[in-house]
C-alpha positions as CSV (number, residue, x, y, z in Angstrom):
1,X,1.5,23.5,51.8
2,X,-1.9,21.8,51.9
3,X,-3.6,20.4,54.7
4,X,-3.0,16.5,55.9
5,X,-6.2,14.9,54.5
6,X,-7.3,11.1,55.1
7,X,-8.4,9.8,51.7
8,X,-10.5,6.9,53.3
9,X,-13.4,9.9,54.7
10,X,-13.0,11.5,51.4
11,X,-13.8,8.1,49.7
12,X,-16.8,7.0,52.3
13,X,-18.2,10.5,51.4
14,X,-18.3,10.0,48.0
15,X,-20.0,6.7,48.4
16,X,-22.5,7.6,50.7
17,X,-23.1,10.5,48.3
18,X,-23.5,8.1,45.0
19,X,-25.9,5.9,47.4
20,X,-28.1,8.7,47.9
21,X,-28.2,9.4,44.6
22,X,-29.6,5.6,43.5
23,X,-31.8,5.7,46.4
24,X,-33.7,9.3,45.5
25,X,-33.7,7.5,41.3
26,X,-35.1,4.6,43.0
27,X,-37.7,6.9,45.4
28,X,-38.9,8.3,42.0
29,X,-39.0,5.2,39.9
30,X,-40.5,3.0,42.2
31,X,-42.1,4.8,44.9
32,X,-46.1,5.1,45.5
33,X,-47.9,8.2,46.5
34,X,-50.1,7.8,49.8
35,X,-53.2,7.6,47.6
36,X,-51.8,5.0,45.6
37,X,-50.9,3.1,49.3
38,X,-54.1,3.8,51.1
39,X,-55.9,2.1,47.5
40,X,-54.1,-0.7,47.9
41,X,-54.4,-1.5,51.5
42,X,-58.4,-0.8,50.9
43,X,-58.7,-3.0,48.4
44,X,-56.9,-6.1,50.7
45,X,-59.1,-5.5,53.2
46,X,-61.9,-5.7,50.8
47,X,-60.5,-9.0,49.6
48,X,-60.1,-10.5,52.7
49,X,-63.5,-9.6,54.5
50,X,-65.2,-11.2,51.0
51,X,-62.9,-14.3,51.0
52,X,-64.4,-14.4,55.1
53,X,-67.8,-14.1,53.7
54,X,-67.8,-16.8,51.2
55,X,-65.9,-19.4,54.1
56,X,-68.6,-22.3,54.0
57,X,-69.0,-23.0,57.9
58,X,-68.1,-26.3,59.4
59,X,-70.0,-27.7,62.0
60,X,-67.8,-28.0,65.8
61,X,-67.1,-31.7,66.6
62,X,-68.7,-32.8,69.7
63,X,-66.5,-33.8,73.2
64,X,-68.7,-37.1,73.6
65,X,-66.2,-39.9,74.1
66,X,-68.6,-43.1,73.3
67,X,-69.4,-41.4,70.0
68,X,-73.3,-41.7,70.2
69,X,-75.4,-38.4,69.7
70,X,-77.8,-39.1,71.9
């Protein structure tokens, strides 16, 4: 006679099995190399230190209370 076997490991295997399987398709279909990564990040930073660049400067308000310059 066989052994006593609980169908619900059996079934959580074969899920966690068919999960692996989508995530390694998924790995492959929409993964990025480290190249492809590092590119990307590059390029942000680039972006971002231009967009800093072109920032038109505005000048600091003054604390005086009575509103005259002088």
């Amino acid at each position: 006679m066989g052994d006593v076997v609980n169908l619900n490991k059996f079934r959580k295997k074969r899920k966690k099995a068919e999960a692996e399987s989508v995530a390694r398709e998924n790995r492959t279909r929409f993964g990025r190399t480290k190249h492809q990564r590092k590119s990307d990040d590059a390029r942000k930073r680039k972006n971002v230190t231009e967009l800093d660049q072109k920032k038109l400067q505005t000048p600091t308000q003054t604390d005086d209370k009575d509103g005259s310059e002088y």
